[in-house]
N, C-alpha and C positions, 0 to 999 in steps of 0.2 A: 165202794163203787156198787151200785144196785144196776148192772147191767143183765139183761138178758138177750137171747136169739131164737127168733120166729123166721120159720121159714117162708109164713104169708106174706109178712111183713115186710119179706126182704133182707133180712141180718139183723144188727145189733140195736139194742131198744132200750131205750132208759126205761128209769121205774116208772114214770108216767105215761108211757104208751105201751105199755107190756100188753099184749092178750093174752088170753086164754090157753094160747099154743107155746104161749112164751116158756123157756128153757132158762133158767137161770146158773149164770155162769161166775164163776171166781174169778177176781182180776188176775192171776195166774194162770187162768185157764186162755182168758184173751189175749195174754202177753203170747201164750206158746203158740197158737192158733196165727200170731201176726207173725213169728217170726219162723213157720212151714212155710205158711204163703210168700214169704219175703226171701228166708234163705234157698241160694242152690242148694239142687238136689242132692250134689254129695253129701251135705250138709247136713241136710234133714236127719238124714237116718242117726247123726250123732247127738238130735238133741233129745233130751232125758224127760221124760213125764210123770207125774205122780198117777198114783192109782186115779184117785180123785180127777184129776186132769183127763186121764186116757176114756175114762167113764164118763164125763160131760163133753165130751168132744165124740165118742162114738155115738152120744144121744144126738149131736149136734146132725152127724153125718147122716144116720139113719131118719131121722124126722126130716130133711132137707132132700134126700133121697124119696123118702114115701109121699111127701107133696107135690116137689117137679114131676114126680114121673108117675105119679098118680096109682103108687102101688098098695097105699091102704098099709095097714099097721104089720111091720118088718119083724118078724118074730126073732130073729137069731143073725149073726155076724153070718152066718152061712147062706141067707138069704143074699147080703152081701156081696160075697165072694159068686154067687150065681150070677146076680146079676154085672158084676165086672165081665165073667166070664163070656157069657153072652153077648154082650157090648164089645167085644173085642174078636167079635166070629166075622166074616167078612157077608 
């Protein structure tokens, strides 16, 4: 599977419309990613990721994160957790 994820683009992109910003993902990576979004929550927390996985899923979140919300290139997981944080001040 030659899939990738652009956040311009909207999600996941075969190898023929890939841009630029495209993020290239392992079929392991897409299975895990469908099956957060799919399973309850209690769930989540029990399922297991590879290095490789947890690494091309935080590129996923951080690049999808700096284009909606037009934050420019996200240096650190802590930038992250800032902005959770903030987003949840009333």
């Amino acid at each position: 599977s030659n899939l990738s994820f652009s956040p311009r683009q909207g999600g996941l992109l075969c190898g023929n419309c890939q841009g630029n910003d495209a993020i290239r993902l392992e079929p392991g990576t897409i299975a895990l990613a469908r099956r957060v979004i799919e399973a309850p929550l209690p769930q989540v927390k029990l399922l297991r990721a590879s290095a490789r996985q947890k690494l091309e899923l935080a590129r996923v979140a951080t690049s999808f994160l700096a284009y909606h919300l037009d934050l420019g290139e996200i240096k650190s997981r802590r930038m992250i957790k800032m902005t959770e944080s903030v987003s949840e001040k009333p």
